[in-house]
C-alpha positions as CSV (number, residue, x, y, z in Angstrom):
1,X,149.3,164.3,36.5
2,X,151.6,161.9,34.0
3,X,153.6,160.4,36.7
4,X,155.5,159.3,33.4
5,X,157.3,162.4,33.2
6,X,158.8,162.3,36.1
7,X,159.2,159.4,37.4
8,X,162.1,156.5,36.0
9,X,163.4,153.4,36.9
10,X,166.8,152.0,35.4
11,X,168.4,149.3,36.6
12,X,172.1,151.5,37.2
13,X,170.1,153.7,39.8
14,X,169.2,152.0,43.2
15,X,169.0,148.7,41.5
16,X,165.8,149.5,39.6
17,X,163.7,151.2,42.3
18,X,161.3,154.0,40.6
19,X,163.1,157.7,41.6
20,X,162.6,160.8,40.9
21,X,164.1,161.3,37.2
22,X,167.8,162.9,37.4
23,X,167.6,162.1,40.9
24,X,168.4,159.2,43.6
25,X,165.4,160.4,45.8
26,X,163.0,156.9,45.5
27,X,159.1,156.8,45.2
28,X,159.7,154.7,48.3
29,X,161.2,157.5,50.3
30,X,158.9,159.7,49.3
31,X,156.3,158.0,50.5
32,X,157.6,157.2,53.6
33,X,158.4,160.8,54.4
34,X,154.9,161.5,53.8
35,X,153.6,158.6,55.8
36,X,155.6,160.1,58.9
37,X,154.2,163.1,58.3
38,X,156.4,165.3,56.6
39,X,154.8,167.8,54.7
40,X,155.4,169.0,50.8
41,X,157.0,171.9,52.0
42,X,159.3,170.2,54.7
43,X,160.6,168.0,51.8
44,X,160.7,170.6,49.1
45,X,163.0,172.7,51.6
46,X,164.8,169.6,52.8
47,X,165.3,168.5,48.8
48,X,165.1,172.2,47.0
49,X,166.3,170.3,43.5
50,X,162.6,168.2,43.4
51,X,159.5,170.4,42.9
52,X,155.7,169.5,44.1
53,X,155.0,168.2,40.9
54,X,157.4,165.3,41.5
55,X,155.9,164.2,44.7
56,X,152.4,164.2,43.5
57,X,154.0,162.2,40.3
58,X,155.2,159.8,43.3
59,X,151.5,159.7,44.5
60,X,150.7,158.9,41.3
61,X,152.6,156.1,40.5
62,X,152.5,154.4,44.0
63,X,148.2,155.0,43.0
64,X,148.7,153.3,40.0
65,X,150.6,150.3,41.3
66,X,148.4,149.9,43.7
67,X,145.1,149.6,41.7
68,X,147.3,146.8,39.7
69,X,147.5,145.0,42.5
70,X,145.2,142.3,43.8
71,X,144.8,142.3,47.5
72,X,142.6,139.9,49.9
73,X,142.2,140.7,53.4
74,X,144.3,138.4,56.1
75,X,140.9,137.5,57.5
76,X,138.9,136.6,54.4
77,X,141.6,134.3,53.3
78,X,141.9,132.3,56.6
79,X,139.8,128.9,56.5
């Protein structure tokens, strides 16, 4: 999956945040819906003008953030 295709970020739509492209529906969003366990299909039929492919391109951007980020557990950092 080339998150790439699908996924933009302009500064004119939602001040920047990465969406869906042609859309206003956020990576952020996405992901939350997901985290609060709404299903693919529950959002596909909720949204019918994104397709599966763009909330795995979500997945795969909020993947590829994260493995760009440096992270240190709370307790590791306390002296």
């Amino acid at each position: 999956m080339e998150w790439r295709d699908r996924i933009a970020s302009n500064p004119a739509v939602l001040a920047g945040k990465p969406v869906i492209k042609g859309t206003r529906i956020s990576v952020e969003l996405i992901l939350g819906w997901l985290a609060n366990g709404w299903t693919y299909e529950q959002i596909l039929t909720s949204y019918p003008h994104i397709a599966r492919e763009d909330i795995l391109a979500a997945l795969a951007f909020a993947g590829e953030m994260m493995r760009d980020e440096r992270y240190i557990a709370a307790h590791k950092a306390v002296t």
